[in-house]
C-alpha positions, 0 to 999 in steps of 0.5 A, spaced: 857 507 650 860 505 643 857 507 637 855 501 632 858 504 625 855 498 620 848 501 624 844 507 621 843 513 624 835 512 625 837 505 627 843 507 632 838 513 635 831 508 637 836 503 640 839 508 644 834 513 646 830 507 648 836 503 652 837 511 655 829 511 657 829 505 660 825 501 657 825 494 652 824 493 645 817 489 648 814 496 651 816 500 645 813 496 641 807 496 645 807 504 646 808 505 638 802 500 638 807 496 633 810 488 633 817 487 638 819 484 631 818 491 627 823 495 633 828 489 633 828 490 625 829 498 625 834 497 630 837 493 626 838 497 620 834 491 616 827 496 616 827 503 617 819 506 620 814 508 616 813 516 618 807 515 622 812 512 627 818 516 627 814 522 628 811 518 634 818 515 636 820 524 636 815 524 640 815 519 645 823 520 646 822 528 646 827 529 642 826 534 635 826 530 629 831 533 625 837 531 630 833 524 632 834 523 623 840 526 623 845 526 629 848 519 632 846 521 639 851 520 644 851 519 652 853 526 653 848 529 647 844 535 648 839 535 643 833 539 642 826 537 645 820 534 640 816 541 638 822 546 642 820 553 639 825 556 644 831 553 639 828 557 634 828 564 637 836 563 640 837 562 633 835 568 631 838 572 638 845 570 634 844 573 628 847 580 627 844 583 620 838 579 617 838 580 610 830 582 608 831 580 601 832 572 605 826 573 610 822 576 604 823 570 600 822 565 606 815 568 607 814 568 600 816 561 599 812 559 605 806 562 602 807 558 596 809 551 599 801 552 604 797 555 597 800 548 593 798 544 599 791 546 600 791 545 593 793 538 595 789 536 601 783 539 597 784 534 591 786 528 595 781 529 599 776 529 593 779 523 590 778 520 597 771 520 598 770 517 590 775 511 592 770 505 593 775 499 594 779 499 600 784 494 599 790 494 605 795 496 600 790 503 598 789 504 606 797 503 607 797 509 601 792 513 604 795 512 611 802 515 608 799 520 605 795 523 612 803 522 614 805 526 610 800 532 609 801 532 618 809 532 616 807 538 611 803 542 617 808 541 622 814 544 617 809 550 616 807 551 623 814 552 624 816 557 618 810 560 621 813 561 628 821 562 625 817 568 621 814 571 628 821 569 632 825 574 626 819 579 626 820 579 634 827 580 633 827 586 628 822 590 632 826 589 638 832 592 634 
């Protein structure tokens, strides 16, 4: 399969994940609970999803949301599945000296980005309940929001799991 070069790399990666698991724009569409047209339009670099959507593609297709954003997939593309914690503890095994100084940074910062985000979901959290007009456009932002704060968990489930995977690591040592 060539690779359309004038197509982004979200956009080249639904078309051929789709086409590799068989199914048409219509039954994408009806899986992501969205119009053919908003598929269509993504596949065609016109419009790029909304988060909610590409974290449900990531899912769908099983693929890991760094490479599904990242990487033109290809027929002959091994990539990561959606959630692997097992890619995380390989690359761990191949390192040789890790550095405390960075691990104790990681952890720190770690810390600090789930303290501010706590924060956050406390007062998004409050200024959502004093909302009184729900107009399309609030529930639009208020639906990116969630998206965004899921995003956020997932990142920082997986500092967790690269804390534990480097503990495991040095205990092993």
């Amino acid at each position: 399969m060539m690779m359309n070069e004038n197509l982004s790399t979200i956009s080249h990666n639904i078309r051929f994940l789709r086409k590799k698991k068989g199914i048409n724009q219509e039954q994408l569409a009806q899986l992501l609970v969205v119009k053919r047209s908003n598929i269509a339009a993504y596949e065609a670099k016109n419009v790029e999803p909304r988060l909610r959507i590409i974290l449900n593609m990531a899912k769908l297709f099983n693929i890991d949301l760094e490479v599904f954003l990242q990487h033109k997939l290809e027929e002959s593309s091994e990539y990561a599945e959606f959630g692997s914690k097992q890619v995380v503890v390989e690359s761990v095994d191949k390192i040789e000296k890790v550095d405390k100084k960075a691990i104790t940074e990681f952890v720190n910062k770690s810390a600090q980005i789930n303290k501010i985000l706590i924060g956050f979901k406390t007062f998004y959290n409050f200024r959502k309940t004093q909302l009184t007009d729900m107009s399309t456009s609030k529930k639009k932002i208020l639906s990116d929001i969630d998206n965004f704060i899921n995003l956020m968990d997932h990142l920082l489930a997986h500092n967790e799991t690269m804390i534990k995977a480097i503990s495991t690591h040095n205990d092993k040592r």
